[in-house]
mmCIF file as Biopython writes it, N, C-alpha, C and O atoms, coordinates in Angstrom:
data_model
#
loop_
_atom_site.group_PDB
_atom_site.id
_atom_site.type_symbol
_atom_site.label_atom_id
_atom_site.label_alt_id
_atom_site.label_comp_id
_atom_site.label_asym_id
_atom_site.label_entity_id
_atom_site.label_seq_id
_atom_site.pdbx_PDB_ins_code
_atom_site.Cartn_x
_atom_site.Cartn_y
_atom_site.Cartn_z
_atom_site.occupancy
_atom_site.B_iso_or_equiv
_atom_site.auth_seq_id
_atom_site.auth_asym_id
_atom_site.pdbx_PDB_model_num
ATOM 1   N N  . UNK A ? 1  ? 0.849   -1.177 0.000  1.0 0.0 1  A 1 
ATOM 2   C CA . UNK A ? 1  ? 0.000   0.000  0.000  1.0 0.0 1  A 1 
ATOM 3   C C  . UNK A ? 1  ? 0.893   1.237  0.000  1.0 0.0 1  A 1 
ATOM 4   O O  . UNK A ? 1  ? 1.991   1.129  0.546  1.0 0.0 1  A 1 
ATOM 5   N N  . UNK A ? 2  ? 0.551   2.382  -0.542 1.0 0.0 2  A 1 
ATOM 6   C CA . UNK A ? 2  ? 1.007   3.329  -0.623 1.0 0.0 2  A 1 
ATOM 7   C C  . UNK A ? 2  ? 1.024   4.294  0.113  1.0 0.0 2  A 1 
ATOM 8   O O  . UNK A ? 2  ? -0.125  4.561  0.465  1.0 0.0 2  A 1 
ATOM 9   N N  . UNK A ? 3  ? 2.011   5.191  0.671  1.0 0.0 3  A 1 
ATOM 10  C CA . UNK A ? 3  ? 1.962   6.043  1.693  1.0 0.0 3  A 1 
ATOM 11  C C  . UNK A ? 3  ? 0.759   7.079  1.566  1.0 0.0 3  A 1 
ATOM 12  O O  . UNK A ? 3  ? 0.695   7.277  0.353  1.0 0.0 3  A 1 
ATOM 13  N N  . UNK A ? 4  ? -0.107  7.749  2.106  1.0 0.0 4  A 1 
ATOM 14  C CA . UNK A ? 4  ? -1.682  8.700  1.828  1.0 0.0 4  A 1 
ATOM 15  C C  . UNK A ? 4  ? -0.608  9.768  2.148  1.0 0.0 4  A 1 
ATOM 16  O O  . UNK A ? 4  ? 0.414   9.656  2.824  1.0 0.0 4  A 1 
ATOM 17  N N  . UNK A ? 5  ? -1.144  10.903 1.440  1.0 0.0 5  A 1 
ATOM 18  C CA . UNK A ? 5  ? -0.537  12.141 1.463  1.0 0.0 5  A 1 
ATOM 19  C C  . UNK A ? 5  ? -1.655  13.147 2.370  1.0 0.0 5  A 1 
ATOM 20  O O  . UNK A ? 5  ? -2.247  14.070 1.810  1.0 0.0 5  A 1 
ATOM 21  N N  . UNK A ? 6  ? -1.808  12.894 3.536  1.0 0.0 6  A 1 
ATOM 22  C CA . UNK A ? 6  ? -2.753  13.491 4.462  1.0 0.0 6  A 1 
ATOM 23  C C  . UNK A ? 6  ? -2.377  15.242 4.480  1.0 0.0 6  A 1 
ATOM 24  O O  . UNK A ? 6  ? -1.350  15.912 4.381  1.0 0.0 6  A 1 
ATOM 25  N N  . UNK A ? 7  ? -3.428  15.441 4.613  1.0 0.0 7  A 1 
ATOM 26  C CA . UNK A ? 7  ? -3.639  17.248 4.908  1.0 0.0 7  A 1 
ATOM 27  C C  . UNK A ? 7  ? -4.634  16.994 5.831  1.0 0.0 7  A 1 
ATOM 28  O O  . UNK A ? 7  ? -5.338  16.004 6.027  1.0 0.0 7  A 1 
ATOM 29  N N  . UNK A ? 8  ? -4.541  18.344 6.491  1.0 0.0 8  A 1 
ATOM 30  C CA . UNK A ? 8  ? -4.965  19.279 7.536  1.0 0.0 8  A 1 
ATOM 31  C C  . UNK A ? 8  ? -6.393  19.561 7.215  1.0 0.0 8  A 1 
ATOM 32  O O  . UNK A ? 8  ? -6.655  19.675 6.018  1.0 0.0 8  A 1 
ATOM 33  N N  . UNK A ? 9  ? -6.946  19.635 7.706  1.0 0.0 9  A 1 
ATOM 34  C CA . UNK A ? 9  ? -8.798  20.310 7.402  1.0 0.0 9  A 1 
ATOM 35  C C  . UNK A ? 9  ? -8.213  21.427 7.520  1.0 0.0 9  A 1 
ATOM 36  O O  . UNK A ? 9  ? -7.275  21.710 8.265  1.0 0.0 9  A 1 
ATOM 37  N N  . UNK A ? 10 ? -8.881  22.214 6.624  1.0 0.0 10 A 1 
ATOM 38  C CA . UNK A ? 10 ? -8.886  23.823 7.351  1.0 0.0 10 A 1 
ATOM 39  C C  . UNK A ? 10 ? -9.714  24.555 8.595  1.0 0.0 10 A 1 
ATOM 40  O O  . UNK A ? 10 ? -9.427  25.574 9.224  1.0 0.0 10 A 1 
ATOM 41  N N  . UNK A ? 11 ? -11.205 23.369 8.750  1.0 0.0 11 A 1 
ATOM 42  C CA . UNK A ? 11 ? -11.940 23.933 9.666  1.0 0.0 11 A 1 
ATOM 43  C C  . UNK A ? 11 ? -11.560 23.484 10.983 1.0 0.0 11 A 1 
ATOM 44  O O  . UNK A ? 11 ? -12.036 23.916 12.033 1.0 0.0 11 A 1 
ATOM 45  N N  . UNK A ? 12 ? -10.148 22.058 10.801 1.0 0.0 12 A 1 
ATOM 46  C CA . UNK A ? 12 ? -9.889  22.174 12.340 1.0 0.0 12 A 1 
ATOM 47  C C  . UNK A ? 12 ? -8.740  22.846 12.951 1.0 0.0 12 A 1 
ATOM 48  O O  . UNK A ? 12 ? -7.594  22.578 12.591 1.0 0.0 12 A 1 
ATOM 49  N N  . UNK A ? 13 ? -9.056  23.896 14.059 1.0 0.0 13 A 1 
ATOM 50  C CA . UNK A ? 13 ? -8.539  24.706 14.801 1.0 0.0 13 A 1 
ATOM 51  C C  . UNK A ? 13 ? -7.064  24.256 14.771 1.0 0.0 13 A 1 
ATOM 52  O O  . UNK A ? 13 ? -6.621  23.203 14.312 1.0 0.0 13 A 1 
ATOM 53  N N  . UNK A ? 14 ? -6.119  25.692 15.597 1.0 0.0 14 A 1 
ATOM 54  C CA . UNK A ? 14 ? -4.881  25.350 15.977 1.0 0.0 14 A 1 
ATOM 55  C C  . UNK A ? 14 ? -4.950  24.181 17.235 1.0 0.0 14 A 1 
ATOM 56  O O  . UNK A ? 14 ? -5.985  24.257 17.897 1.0 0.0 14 A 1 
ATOM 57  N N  . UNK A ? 15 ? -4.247  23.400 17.538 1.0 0.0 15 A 1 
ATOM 58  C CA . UNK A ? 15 ? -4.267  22.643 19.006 1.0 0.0 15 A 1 
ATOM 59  C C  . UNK A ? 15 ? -3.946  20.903 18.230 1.0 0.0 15 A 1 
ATOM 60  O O  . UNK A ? 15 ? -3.460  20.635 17.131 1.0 0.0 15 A 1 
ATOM 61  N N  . UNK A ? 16 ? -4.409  20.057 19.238 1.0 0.0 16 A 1 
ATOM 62  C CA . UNK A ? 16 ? -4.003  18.755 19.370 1.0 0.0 16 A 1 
ATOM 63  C C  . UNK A ? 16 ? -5.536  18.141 18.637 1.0 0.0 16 A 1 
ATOM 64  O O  . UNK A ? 16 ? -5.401  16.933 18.448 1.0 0.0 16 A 1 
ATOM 65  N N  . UNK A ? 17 ? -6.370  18.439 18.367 1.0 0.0 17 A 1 
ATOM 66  C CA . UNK A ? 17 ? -7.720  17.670 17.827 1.0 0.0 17 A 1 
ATOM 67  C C  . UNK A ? 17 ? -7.930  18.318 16.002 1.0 0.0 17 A 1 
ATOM 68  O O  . UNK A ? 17 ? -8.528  19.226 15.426 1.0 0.0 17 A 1 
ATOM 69  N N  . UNK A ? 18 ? -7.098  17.279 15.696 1.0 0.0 18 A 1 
ATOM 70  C CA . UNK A ? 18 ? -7.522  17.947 14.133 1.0 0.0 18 A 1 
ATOM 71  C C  . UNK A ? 18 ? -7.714  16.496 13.892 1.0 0.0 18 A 1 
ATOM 72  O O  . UNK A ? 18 ? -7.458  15.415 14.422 1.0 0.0 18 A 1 
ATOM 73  N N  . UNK A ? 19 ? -8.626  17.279 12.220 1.0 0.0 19 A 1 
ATOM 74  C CA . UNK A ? 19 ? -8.587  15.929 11.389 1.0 0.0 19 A 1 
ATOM 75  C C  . UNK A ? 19 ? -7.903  16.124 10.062 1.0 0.0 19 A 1 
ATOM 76  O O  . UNK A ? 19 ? -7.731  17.208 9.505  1.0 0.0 19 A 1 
ATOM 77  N N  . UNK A ? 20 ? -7.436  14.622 9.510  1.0 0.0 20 A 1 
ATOM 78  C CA . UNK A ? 20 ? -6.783  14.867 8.533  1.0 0.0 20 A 1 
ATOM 79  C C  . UNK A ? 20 ? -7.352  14.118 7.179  1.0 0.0 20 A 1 
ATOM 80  O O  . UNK A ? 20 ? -8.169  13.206 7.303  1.0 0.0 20 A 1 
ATOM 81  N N  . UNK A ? 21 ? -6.845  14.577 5.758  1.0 0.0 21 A 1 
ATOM 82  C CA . UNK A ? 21 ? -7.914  14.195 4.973  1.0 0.0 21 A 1 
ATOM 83  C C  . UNK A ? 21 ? -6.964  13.680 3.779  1.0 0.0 21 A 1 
ATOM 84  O O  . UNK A ? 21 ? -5.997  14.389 3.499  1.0 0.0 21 A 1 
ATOM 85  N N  . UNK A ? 22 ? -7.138  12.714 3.193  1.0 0.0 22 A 1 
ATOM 86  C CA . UNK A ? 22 ? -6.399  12.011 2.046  1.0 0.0 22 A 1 
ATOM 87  C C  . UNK A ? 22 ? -7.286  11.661 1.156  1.0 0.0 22 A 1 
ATOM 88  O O  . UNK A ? 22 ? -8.394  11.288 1.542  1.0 0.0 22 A 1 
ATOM 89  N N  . UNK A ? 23 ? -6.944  11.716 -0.326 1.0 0.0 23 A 1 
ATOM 90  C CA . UNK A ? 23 ? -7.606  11.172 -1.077 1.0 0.0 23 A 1 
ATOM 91  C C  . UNK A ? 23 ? -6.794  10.136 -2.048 1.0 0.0 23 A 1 
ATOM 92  O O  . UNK A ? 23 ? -5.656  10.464 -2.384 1.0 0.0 23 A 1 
ATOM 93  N N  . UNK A ? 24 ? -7.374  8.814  -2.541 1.0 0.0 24 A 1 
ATOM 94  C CA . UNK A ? 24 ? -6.566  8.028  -2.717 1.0 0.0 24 A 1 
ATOM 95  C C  . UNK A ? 24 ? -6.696  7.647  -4.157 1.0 0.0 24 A 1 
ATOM 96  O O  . UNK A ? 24 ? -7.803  7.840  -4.661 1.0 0.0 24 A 1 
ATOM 97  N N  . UNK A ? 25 ? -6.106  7.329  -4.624 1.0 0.0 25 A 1 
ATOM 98  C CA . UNK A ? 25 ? -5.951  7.196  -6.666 1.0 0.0 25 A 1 
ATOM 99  C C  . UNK A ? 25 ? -7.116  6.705  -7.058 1.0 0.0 25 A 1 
ATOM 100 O O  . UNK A ? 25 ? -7.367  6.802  -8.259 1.0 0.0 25 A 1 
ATOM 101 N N  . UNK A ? 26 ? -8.200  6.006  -6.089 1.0 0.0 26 A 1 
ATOM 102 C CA . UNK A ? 26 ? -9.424  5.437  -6.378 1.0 0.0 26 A 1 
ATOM 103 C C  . UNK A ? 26 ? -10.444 6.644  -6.500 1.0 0.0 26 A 1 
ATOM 104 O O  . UNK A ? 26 ? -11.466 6.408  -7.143 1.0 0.0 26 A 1 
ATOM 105 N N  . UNK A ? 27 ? -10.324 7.616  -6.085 1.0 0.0 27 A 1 
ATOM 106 C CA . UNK A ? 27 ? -11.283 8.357  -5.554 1.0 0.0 27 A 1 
ATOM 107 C C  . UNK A ? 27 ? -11.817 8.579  -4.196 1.0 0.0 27 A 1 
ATOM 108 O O  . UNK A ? 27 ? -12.626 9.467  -3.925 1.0 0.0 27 A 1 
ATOM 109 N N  . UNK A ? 28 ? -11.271 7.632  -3.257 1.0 0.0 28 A 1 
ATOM 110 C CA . UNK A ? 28 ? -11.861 7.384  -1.936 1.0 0.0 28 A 1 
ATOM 111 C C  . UNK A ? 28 ? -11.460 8.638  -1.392 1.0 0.0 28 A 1 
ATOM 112 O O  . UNK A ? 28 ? -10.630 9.286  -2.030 1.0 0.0 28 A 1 
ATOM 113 N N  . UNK A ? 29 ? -11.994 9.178  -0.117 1.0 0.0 29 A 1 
ATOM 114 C CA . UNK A ? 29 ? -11.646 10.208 0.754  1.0 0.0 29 A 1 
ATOM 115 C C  . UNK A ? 29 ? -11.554 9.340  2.027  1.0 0.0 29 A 1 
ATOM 116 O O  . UNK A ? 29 ? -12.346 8.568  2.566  1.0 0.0 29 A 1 
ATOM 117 N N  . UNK A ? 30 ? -9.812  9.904  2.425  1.0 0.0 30 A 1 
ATOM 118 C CA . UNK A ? 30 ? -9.895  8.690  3.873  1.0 0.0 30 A 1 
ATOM 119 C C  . UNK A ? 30 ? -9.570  10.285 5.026  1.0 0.0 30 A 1 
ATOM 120 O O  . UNK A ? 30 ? -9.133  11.411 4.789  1.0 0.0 30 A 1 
ATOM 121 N N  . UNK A ? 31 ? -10.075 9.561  6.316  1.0 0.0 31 A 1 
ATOM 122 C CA . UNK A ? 31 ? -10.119 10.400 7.221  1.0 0.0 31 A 1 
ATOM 123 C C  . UNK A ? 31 ? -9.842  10.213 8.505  1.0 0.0 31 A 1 
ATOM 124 O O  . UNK A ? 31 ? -10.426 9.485  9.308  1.0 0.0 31 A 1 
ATOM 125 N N  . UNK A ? 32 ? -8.669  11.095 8.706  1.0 0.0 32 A 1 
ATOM 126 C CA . UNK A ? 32 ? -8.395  10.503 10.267 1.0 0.0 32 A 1 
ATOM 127 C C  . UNK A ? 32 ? -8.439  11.520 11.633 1.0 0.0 32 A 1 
ATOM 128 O O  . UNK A ? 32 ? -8.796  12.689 11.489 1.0 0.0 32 A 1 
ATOM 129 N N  . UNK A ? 33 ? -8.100  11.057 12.803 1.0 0.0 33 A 1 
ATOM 130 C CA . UNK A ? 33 ? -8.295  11.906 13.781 1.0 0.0 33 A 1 
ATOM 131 C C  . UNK A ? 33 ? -6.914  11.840 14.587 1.0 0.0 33 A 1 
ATOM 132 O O  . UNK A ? 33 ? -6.249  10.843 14.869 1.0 0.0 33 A 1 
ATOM 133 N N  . UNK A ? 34 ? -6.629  13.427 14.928 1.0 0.0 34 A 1 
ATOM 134 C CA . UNK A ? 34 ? -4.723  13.414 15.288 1.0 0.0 34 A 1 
ATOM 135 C C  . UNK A ? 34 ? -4.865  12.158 17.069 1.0 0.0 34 A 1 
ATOM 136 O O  . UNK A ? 34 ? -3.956  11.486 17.556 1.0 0.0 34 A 1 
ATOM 137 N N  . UNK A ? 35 ? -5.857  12.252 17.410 1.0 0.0 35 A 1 
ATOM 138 C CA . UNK A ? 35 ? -5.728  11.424 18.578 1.0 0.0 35 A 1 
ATOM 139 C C  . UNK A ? 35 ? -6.002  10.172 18.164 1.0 0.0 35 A 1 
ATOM 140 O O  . UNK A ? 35 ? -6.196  9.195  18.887 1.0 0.0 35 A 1 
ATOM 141 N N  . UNK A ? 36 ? -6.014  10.214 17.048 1.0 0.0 36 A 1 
ATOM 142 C CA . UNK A ? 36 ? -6.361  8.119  17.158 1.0 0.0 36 A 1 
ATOM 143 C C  . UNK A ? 36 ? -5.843  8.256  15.464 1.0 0.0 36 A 1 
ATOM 144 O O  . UNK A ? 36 ? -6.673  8.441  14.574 1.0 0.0 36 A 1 
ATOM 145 N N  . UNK A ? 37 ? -4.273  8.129  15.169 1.0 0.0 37 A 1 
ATOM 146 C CA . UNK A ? 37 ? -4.215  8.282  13.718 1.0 0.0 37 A 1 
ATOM 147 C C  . UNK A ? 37 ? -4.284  6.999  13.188 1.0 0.0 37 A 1 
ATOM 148 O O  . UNK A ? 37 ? -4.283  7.053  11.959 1.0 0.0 37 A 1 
ATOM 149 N N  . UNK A ? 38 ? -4.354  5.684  13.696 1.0 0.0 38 A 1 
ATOM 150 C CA . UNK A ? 38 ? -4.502  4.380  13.033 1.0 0.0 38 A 1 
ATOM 151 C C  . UNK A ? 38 ? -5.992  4.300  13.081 1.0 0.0 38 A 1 
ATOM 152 O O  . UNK A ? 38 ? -6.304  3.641  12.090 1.0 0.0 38 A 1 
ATOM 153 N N  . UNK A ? 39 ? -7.135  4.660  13.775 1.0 0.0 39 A 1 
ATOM 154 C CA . UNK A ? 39 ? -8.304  4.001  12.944 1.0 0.0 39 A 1 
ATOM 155 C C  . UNK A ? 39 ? -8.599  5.646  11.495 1.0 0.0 39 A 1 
ATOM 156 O O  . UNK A ? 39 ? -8.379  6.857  11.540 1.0 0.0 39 A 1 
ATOM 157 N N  . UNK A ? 40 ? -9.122  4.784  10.536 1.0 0.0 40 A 1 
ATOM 158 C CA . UNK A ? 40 ? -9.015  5.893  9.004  1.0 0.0 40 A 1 
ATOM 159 C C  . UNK A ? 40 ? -10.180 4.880  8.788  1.0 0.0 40 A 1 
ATOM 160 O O  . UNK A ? 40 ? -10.286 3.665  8.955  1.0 0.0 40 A 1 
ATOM 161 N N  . UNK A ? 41 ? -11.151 6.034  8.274  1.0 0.0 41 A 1 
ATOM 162 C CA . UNK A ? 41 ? -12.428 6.111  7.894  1.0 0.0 41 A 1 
ATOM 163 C C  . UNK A ? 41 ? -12.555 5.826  6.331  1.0 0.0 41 A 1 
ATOM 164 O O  . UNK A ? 41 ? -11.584 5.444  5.678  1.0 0.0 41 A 1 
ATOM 165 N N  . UNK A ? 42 ? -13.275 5.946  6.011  1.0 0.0 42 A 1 
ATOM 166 C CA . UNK A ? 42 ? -13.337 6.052  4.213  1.0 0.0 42 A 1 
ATOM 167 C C  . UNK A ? 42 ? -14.645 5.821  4.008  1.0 0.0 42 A 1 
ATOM 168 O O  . UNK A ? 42 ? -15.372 4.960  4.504  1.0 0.0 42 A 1 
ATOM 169 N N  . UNK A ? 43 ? -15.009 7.158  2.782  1.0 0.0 43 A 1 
ATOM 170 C CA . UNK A ? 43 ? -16.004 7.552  2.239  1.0 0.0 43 A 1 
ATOM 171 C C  . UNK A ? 43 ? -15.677 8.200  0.890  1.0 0.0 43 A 1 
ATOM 172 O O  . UNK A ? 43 ? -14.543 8.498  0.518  1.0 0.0 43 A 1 
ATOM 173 N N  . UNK A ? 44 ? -16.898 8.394  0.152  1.0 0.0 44 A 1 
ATOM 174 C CA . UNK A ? 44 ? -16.539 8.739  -1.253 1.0 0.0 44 A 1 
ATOM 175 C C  . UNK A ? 44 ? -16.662 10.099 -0.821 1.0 0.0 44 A 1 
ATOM 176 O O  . UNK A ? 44 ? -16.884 10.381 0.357  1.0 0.0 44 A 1 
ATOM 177 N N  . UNK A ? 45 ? -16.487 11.202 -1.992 1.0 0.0 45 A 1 
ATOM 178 C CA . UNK A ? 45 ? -16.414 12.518 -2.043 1.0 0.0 45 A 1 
ATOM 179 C C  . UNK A ? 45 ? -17.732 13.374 -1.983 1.0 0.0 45 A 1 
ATOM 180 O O  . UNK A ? 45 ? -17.723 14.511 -1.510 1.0 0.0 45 A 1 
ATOM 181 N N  . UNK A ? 46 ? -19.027 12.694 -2.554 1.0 0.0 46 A 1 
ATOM 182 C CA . UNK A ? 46 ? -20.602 12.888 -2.391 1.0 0.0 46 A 1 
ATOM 183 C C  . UNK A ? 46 ? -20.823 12.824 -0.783 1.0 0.0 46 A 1 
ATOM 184 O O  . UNK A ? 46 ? -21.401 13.602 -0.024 1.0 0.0 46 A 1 
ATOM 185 N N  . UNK A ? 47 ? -20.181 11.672 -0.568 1.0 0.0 47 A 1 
ATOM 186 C CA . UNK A ? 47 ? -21.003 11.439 0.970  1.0 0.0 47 A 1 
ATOM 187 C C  . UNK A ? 47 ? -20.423 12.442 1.942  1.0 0.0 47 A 1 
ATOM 188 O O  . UNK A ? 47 ? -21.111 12.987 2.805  1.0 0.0 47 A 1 
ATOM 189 N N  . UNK A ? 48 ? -18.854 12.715 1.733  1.0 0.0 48 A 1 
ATOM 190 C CA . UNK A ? 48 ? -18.640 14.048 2.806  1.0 0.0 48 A 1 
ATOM 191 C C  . UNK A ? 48 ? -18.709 15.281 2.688  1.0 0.0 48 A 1 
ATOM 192 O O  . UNK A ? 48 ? -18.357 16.131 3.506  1.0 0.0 48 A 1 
ATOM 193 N N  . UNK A ? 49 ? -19.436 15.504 1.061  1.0 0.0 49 A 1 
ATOM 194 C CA . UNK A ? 49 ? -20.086 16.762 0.827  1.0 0.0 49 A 1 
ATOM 195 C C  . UNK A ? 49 ? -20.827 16.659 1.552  1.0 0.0 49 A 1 
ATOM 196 O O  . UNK A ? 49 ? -20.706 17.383 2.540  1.0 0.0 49 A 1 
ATOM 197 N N  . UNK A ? 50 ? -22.131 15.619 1.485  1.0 0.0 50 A 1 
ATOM 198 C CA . UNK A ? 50 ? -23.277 15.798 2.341  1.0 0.0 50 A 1 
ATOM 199 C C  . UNK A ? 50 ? -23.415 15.881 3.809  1.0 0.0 50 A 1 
ATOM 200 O O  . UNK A ? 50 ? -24.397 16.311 4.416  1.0 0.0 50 A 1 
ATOM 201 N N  . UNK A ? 51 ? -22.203 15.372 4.360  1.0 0.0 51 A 1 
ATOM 202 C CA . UNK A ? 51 ? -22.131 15.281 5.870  1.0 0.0 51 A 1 
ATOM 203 C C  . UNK A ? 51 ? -21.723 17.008 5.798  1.0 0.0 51 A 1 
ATOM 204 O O  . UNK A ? 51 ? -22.370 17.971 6.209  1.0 0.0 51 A 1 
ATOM 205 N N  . UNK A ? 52 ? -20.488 16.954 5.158  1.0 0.0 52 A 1 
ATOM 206 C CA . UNK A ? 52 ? -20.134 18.742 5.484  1.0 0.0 52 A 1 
ATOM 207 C C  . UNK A ? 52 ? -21.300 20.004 5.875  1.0 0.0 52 A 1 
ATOM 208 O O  . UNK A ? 52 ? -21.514 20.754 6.827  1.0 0.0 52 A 1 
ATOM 209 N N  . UNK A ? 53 ? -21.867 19.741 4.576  1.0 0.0 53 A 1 
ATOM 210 C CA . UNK A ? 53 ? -22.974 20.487 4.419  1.0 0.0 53 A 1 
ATOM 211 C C  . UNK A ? 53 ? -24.267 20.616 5.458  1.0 0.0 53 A 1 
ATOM 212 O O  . UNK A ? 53 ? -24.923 21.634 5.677  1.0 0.0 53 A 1 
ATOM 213 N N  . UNK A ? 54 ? -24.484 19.013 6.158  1.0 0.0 54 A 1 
ATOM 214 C CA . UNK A ? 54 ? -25.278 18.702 7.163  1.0 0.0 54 A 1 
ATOM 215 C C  . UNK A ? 54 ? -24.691 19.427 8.452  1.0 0.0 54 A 1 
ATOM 216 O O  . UNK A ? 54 ? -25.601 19.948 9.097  1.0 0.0 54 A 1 
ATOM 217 N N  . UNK A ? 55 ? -23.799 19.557 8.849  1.0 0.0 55 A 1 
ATOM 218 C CA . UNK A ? 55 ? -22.800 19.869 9.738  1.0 0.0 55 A 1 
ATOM 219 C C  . UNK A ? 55 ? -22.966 21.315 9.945  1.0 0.0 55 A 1 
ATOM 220 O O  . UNK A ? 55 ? -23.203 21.801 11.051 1.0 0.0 55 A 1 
ATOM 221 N N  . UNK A ? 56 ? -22.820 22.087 8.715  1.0 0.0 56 A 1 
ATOM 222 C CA . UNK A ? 56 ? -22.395 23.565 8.697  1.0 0.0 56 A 1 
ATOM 223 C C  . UNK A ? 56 ? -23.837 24.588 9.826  1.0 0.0 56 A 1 
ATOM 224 O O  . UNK A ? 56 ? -25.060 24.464 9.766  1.0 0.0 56 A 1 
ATOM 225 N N  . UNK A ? 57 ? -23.108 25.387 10.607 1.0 0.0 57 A 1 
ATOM 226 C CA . UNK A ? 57 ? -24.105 26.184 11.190 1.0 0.0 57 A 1 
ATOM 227 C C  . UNK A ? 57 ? -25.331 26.344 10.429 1.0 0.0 57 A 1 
ATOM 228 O O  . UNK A ? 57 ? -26.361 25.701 10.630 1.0 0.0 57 A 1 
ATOM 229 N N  . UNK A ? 58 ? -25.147 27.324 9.457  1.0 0.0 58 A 1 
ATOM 230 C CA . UNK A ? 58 ? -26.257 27.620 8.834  1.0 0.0 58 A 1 
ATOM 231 C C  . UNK A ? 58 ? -27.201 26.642 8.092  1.0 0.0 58 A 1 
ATOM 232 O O  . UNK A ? 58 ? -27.985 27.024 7.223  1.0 0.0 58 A 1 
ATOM 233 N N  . UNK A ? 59 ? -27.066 25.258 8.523  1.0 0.0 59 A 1 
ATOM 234 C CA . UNK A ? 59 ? -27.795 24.422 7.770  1.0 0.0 59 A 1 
ATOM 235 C C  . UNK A ? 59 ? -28.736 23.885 9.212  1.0 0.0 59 A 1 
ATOM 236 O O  . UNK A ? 59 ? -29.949 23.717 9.336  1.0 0.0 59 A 1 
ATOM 237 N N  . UNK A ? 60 ? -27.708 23.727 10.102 1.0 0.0 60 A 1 
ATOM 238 C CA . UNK A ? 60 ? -28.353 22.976 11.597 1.0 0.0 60 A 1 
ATOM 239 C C  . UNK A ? 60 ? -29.116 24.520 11.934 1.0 0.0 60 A 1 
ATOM 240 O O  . UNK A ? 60 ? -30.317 24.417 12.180 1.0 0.0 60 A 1 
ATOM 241 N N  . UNK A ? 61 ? -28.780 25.348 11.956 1.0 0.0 61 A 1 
ATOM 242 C CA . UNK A ? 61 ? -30.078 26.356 12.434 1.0 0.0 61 A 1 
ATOM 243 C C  . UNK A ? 61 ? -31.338 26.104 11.617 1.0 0.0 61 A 1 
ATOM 244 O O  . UNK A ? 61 ? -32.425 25.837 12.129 1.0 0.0 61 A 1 
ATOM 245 N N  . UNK A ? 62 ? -31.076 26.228 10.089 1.0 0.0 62 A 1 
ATOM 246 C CA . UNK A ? 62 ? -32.594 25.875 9.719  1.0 0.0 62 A 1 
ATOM 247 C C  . UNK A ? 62 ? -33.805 25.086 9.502  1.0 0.0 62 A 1 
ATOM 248 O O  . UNK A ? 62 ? -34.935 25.241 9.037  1.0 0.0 62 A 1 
ATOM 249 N N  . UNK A ? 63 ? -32.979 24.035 10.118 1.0 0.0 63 A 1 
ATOM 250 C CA . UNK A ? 63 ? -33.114 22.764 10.098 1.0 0.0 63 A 1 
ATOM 251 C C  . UNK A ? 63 ? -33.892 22.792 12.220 1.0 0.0 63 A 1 
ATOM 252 O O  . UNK A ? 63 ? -34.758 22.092 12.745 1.0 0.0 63 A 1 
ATOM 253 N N  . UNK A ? 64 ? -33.284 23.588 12.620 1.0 0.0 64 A 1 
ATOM 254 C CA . UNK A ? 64 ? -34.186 23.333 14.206 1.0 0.0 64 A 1 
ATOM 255 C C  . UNK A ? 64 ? -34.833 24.318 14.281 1.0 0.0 64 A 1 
ATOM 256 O O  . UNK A ? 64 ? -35.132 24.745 15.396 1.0 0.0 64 A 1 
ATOM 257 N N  . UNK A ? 65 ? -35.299 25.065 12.963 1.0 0.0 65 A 1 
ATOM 258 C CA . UNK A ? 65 ? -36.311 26.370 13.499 1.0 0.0 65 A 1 
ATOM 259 C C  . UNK A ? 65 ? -37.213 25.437 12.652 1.0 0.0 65 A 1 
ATOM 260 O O  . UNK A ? 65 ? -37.939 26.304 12.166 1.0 0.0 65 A 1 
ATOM 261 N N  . UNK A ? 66 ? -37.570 24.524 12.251 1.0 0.0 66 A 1 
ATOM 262 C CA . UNK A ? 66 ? -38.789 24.103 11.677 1.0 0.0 66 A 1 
ATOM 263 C C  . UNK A ? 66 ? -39.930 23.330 12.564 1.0 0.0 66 A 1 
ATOM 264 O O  . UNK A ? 66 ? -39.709 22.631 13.553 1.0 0.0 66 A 1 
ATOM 265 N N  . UNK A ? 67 ? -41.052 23.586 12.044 1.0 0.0 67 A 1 
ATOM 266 C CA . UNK A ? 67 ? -42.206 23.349 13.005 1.0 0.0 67 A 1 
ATOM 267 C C  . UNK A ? 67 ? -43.205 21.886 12.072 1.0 0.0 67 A 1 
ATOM 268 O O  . UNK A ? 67 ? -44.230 21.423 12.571 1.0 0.0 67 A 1 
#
């Protein structure tokens, strides 16, 4: 297997809790966490648009003002 060329999120802060993000010749998006760098996640590029997007402030506010 080939070494992943991991980067930095930009949305995680300066300090010890980041995550890091690789993408692999398949297309996969793998994902890890600086406190636990051996378990790596993997998802395609659709699915962590949609989590992103689910995630973002302005989506969870409009999403709990509904009746």
């Amino acid at each position: 297997m080939t070494e992943s060329a991991w980067q930095k999120s930009t949305y995680s802060e300066e300090g010890s809790a980041c995550v890091y993000l690789a993408a692999t010749p398949a297309g996969t998006i793998l994902l890890r966490e600086s406190d636990e760098p051996k378990t790596i996640l993997s998802t395609g590029p659709h699915q962590l648009c949609a989590l992103i997007a689910a995630l973002r402030p302005e989506h969870s506010a409009a999403t709990t003002t509904r009746t």
